[in-house]
Backbone bond lengths (Angstrom), bond angles and torsions (degrees), N, CA, C in turn:
res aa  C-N    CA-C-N  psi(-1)  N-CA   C-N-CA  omega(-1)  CA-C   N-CA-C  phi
1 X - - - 1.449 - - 1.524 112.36 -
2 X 1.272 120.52 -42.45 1.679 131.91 149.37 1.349 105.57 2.87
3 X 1.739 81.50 -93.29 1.857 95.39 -179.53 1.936 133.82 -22.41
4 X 1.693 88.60 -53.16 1.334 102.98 -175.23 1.239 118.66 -59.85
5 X 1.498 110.90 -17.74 1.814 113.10 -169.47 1.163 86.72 -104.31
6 X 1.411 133.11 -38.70 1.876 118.10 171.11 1.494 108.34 -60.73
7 X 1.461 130.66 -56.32 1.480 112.09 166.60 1.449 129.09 -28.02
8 X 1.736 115.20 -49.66 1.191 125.42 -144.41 1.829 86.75 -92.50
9 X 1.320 128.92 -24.85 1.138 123.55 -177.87 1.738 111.13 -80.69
10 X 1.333 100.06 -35.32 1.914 109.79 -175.51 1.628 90.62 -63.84
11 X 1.609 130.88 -34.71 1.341 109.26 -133.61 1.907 82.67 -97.66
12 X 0.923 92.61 -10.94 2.107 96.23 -173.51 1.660 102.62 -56.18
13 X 1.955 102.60 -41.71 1.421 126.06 -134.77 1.913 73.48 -76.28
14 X 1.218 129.09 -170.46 1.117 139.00 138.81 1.307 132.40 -89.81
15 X 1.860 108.67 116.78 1.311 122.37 -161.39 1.351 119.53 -59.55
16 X 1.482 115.20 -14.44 1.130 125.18 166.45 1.494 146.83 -50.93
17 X 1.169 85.53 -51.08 1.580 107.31 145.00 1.610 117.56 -34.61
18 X 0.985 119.95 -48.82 1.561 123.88 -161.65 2.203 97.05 -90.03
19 X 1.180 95.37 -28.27 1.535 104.96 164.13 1.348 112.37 -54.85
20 X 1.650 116.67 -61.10 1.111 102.50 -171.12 1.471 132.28 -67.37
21 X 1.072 104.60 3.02 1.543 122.03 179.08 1.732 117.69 -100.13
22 X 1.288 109.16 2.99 1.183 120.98 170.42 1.045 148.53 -35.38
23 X 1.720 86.15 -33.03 2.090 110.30 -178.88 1.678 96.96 -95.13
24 X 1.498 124.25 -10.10 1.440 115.93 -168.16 1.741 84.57 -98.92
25 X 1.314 133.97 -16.05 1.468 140.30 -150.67 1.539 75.81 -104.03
26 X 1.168 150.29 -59.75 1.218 154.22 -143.24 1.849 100.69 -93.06
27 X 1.076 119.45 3.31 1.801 125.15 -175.88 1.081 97.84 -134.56
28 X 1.458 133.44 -40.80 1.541 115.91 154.72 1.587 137.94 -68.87
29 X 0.966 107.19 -7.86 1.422 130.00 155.51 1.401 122.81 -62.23
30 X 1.045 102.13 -69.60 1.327 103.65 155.36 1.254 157.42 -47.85
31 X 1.844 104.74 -54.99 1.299 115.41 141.48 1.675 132.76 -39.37
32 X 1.189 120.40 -33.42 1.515 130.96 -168.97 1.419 98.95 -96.36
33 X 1.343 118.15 -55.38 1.590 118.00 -131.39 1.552 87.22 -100.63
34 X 1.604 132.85 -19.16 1.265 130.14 -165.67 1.710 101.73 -139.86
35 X 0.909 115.30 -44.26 1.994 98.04 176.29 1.943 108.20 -80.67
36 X 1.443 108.32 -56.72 1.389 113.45 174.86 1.560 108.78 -43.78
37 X 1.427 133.53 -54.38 1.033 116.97 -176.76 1.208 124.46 -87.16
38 X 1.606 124.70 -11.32 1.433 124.66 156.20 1.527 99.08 -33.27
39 X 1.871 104.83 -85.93 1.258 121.03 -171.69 1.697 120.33 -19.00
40 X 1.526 93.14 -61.30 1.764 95.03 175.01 1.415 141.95 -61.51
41 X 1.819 111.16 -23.23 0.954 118.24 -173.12 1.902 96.71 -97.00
42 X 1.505 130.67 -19.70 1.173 128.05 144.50 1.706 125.35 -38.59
43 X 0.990 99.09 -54.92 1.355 106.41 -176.10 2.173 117.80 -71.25
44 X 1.374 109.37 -43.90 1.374 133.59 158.97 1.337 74.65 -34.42
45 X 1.483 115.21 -104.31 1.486 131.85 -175.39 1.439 133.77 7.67
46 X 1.563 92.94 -73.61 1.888 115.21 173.63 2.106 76.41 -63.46
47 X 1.378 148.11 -53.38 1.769 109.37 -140.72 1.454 87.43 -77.12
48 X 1.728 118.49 -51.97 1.661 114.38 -173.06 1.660 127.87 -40.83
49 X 1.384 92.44 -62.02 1.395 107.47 171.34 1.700 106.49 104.84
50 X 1.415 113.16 13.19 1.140 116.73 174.03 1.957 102.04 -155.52
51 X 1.315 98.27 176.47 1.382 104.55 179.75 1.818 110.50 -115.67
52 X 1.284 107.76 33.85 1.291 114.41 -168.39 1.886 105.77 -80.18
53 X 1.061 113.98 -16.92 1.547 108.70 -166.74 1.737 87.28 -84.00
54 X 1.286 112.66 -39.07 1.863 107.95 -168.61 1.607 92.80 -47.39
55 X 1.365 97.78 143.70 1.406 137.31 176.69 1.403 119.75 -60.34
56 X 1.535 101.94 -61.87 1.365 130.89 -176.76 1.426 125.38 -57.28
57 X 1.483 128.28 88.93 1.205 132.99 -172.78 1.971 108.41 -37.78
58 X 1.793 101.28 -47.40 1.270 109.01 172.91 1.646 125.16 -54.64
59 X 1.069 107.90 -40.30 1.715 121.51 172.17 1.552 109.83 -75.13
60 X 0.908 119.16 -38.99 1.688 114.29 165.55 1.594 110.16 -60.46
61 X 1.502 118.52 -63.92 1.438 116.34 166.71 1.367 124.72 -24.74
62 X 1.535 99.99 -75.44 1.795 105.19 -178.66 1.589 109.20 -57.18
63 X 1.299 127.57 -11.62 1.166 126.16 167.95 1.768 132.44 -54.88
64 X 1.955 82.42 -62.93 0.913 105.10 170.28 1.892 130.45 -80.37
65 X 1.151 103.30 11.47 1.666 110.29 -178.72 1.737 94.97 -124.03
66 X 1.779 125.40 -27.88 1.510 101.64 170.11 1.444 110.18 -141.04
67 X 1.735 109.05 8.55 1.560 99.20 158.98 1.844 84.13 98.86
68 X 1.454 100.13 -166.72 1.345 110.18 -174.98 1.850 126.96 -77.27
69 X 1.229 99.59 -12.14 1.589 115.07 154.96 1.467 110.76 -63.53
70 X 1.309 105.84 -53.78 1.568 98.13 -172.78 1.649 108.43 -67.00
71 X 1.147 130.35 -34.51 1.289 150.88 -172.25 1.596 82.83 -62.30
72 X 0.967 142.61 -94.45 1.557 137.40 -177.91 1.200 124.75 -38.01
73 X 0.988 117.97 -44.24 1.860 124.64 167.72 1.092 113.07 -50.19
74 X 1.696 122.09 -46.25 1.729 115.88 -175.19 1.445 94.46 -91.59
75 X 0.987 126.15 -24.50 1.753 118.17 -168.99 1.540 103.83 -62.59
76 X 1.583 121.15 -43.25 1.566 146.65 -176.82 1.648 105.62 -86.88
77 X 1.194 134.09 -21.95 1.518 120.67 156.45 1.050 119.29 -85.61
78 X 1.620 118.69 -47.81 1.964 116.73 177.00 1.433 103.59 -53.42
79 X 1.573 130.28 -63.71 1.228 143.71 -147.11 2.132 89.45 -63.98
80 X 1.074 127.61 -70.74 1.235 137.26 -176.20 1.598 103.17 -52.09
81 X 1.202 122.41 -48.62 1.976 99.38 157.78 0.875 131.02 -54.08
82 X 1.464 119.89 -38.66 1.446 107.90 -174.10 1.681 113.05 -95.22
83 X 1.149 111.60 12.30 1.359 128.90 179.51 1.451 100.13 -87.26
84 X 1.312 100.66 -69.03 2.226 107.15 -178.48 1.579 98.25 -63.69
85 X 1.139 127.33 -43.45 1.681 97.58 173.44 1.146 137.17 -59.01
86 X 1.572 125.50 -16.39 1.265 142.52 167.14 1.307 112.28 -67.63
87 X 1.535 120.24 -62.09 1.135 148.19 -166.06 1.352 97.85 -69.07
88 X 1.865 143.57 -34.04 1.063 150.54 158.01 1.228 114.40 -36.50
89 X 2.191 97.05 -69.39 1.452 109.47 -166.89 1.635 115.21 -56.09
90 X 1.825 114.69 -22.99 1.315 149.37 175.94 1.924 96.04 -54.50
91 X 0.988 120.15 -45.38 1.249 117.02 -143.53 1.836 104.15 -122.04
92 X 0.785 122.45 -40.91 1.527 138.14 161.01 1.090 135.78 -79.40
93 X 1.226 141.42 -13.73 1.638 158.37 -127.96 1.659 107.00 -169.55
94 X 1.325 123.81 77.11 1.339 106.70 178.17 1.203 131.60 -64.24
95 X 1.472 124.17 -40.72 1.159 117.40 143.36 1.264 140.79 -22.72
96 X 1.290 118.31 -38.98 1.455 114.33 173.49 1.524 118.37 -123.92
97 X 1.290 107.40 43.57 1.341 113.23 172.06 1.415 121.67 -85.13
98 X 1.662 111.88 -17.59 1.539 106.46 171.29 1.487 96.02 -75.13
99 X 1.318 134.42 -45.80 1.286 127.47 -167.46 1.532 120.95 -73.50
100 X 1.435 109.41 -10.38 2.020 128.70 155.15 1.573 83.78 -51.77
101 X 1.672 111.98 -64.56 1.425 99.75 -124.01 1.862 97.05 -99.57
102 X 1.413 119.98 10.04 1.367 130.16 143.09 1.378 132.82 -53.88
103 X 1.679 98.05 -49.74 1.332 109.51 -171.74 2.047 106.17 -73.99
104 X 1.477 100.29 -24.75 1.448 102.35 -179.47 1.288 114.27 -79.47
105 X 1.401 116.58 -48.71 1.863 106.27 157.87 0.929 117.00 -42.57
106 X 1.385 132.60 -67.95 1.575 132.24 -157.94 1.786 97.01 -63.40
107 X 1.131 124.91 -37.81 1.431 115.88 170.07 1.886 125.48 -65.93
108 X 1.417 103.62 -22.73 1.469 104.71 163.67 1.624 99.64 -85.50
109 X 0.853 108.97 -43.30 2.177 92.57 -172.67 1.727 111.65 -63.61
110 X 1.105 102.76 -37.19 1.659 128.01 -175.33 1.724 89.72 -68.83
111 X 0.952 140.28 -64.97 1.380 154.22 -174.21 1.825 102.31 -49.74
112 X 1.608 103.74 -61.56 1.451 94.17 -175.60 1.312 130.90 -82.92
113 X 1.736 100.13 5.30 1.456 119.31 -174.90 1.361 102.60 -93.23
114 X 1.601 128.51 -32.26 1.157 120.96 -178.69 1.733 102.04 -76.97
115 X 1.145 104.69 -50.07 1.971 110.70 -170.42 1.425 96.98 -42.51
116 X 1.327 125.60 -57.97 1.329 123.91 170.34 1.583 128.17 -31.01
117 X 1.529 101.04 -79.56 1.153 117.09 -179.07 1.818 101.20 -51.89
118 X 1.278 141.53 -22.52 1.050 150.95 164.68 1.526 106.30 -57.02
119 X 1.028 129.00 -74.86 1.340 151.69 -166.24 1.937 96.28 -66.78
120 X 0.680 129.17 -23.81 1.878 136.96 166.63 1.353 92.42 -77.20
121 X 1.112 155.37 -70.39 1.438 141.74 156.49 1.519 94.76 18.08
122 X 1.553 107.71 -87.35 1.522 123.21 -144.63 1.968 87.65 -53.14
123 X 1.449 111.53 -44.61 1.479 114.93 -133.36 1.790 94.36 -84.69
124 X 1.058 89.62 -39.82 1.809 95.18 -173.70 1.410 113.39 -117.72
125 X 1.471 139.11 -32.16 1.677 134.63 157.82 1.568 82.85 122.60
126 X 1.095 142.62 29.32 1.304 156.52 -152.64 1.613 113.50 -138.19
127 X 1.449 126.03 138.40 1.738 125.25 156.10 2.058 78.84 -94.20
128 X 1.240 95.11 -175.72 1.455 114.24 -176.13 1.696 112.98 -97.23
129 X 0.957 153.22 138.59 0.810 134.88 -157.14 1.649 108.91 -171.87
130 X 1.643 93.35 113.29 2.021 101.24 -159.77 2.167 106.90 -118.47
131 X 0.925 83.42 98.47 1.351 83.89 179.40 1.612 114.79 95.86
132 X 1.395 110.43 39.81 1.646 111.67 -165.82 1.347 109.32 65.04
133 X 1.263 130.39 -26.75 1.292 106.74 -170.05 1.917 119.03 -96.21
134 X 1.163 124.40 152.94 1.302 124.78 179.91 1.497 121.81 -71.96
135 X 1.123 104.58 177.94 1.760 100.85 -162.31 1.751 91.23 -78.41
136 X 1.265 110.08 -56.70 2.059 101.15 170.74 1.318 114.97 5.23
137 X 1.502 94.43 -70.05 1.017 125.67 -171.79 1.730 148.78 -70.32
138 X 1.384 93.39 -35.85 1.451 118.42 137.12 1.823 126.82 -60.36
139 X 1.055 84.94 -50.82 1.497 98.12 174.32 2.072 86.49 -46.49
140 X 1.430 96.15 -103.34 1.918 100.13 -173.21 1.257 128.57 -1.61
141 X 1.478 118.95 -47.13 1.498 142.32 163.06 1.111 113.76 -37.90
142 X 1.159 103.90 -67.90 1.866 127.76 -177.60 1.351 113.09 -45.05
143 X 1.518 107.79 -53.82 1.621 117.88 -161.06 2.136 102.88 -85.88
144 X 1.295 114.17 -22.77 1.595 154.81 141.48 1.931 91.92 -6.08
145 X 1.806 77.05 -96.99 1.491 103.98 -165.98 1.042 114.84 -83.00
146 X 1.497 141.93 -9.91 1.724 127.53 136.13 1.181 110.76 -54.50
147 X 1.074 148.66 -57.51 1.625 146.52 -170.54 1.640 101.28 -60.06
148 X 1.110 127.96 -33.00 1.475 138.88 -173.54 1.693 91.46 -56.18
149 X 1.529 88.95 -84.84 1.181 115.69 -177.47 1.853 113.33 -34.62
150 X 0.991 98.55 -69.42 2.233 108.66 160.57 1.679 110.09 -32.93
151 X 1.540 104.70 -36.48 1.474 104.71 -168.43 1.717 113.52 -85.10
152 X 1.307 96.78 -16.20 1.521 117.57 -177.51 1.276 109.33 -99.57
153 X 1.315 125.20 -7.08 1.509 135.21 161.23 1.354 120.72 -92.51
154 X 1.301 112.02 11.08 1.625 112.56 -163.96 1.571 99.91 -96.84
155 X 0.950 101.63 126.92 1.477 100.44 170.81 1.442 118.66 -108.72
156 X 1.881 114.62 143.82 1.087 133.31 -162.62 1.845 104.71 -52.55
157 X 1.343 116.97 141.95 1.580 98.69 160.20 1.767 114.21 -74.79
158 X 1.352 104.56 149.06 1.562 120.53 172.50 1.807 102.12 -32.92
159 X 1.426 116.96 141.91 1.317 116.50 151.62 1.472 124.51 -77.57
160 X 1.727 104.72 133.58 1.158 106.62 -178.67 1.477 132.99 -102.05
161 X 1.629 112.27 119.58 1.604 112.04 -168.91 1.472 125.04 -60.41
162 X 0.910 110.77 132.64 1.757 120.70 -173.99 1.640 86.25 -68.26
163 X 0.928 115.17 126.86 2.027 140.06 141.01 1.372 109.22 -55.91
């Protein structure tokens, strides 16, 4: 119920606002959700010595067909599509620019929640893990219910009068 009164208060504010911040939404995204968690799940990596805890059937694959190059290559092509399509729908699409700029938060929180929970590896022999479920997985949620939330902030375009 939280949420709904933070929606209902963001959506009063002007969404625009949150537009113009798009290019800082579009570098934190990035930074978190695709270099930070490279870094962390490298490092996890070098203490384990395997890539067996990753989640990702796809990240095990590219692992296992080119090693830790390949592991960066798909991590840095998937992560950067679904980044510019947000950041697109953000930038082109007024209508769905709160839901651009949902999907780009929930990808920086989702991003610094995994690097983290990555980086606890080293500190405790542990991913993080809230409610049974894994950070993967948490992570998904996250990036989920900002876009939810973005999608519920979108406001209709104006109707247009016939001439």
């Amino acid at each position: 119920m939280p949420l709904l009164y933070l929606v209902a208060y963001i959506k009063i504010r002007n969404i625009d606002r949150i537009v113009k911040w798009s290019r800082y939404l579009l570098v934190s995204a990035i930074v978190f959700y695709v270099l930070y968690d490279i870094v962390s799940t490298l490092a996890a990596y070098n203490f384990l010595g395997s890539f067996e805890y990753e989640k990702s059937f796809l990240i095990k694959a590219a692992y296992d067909v080119a090693g830790v190059p390949g592991f960066i290559t798909l991590k840095i092509v998937m992560s950067a599509a679904a980044i510019s399509a947000a950041y697109l729908l953000m930038e082109h699409y007024t209508r769905l620019r709160a839901f651009g700029a949902g999907i780009l938060g929930g990808a920086t929180v989702a991003g610094f929640f995994v690097g983290t929970s990555n980086f606890n590896i080293l500190l405790n022999g542990s991913s993080i893990w809230i409610l049974g479920l894994d950070s993967g997985t948490i992570a998904a949620i996250i990036i989920v219910v900002s876009a939810g939330a973005g999608l519920l902030m979108s406001r209709p375009e104006p109707a247009r009068v016939a001439r």
